[in-house]
C-alpha positions as CSV (number, residue, x, y, z in Angstrom):
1,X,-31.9,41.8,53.4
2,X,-33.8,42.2,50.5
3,X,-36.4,45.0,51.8
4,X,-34.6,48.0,49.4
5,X,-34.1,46.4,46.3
6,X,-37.7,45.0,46.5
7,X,-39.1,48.4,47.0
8,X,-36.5,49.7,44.0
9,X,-37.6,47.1,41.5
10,X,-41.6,47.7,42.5
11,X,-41.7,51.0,42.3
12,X,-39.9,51.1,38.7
13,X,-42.3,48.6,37.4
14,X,-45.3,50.8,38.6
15,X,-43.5,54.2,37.1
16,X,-43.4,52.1,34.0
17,X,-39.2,52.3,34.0
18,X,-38.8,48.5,34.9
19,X,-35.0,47.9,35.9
20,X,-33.2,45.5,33.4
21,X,-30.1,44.1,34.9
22,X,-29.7,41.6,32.0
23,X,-25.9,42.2,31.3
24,X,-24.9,42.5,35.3
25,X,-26.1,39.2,35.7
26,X,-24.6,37.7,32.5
27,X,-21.5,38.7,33.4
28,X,-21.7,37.6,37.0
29,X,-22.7,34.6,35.7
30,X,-19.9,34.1,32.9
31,X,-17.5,35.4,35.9
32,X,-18.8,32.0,37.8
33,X,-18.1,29.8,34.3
34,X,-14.4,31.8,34.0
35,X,-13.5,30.9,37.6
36,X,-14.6,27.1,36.6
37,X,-12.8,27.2,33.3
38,X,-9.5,28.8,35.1
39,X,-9.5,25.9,37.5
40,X,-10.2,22.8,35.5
41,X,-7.4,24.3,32.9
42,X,-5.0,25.3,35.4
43,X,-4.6,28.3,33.1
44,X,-5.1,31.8,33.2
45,X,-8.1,32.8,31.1
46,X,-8.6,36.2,28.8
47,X,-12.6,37.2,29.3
48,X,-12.0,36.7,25.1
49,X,-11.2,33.3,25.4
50,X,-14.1,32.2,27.6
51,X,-16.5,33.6,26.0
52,X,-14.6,32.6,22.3
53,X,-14.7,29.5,23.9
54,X,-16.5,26.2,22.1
55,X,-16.3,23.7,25.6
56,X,-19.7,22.7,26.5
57,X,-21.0,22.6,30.2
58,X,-23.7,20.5,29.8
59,X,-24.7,17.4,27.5
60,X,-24.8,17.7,24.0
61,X,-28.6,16.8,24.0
62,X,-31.4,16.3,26.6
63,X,-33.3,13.3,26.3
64,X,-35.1,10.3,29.0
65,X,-32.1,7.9,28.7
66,X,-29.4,6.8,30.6
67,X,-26.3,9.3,30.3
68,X,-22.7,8.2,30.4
69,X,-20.8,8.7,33.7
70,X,-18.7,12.1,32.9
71,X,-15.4,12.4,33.2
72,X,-13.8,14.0,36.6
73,X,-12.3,16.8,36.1
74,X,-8.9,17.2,37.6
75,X,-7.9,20.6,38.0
76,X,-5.0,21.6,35.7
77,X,-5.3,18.2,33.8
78,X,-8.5,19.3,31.6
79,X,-8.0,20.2,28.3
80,X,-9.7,23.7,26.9
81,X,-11.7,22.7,23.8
């Protein structure tokens, strides 16, 4: 499945013209985050306001602890940050 765009991506890093899809994968990904963010609001989202937006996905720091249970989300019942 794969076969082409190996073969693409190798020969560009051997004619020294390596292929950066950096911002088609960023926005692929923030696509995936907007569709979350849409959900759990119950809102329709500007591409602005996700990526304007302060809500954090993950916990506010990493440590070897024990971590709170989070809160489930109910879709259309989450408040945007």
């Amino acid at each position: 499945m794969y076969r082409v765009e190996h073969q693409e991506l190798f020969m560009s890093i051997r004619d020294g013209k390596p292929i950066n899809n950096g911002h088609y994968m960023c926005n692929s990904t923030m696509i995936g985050v907007m569709g979350r963010m849409a959900a759990y609001s119950g809102k329709t989202l500007t591409w602005e306001e996700c990526f304007e937006s302060d809500e954090r996905l993950g916990p506010t720091e990493y440590a070897w602890s024990d971590m709170r249970e989070p809160e489930v989300a109910i879709p259309g019942k989450k408040s945007m940050s």
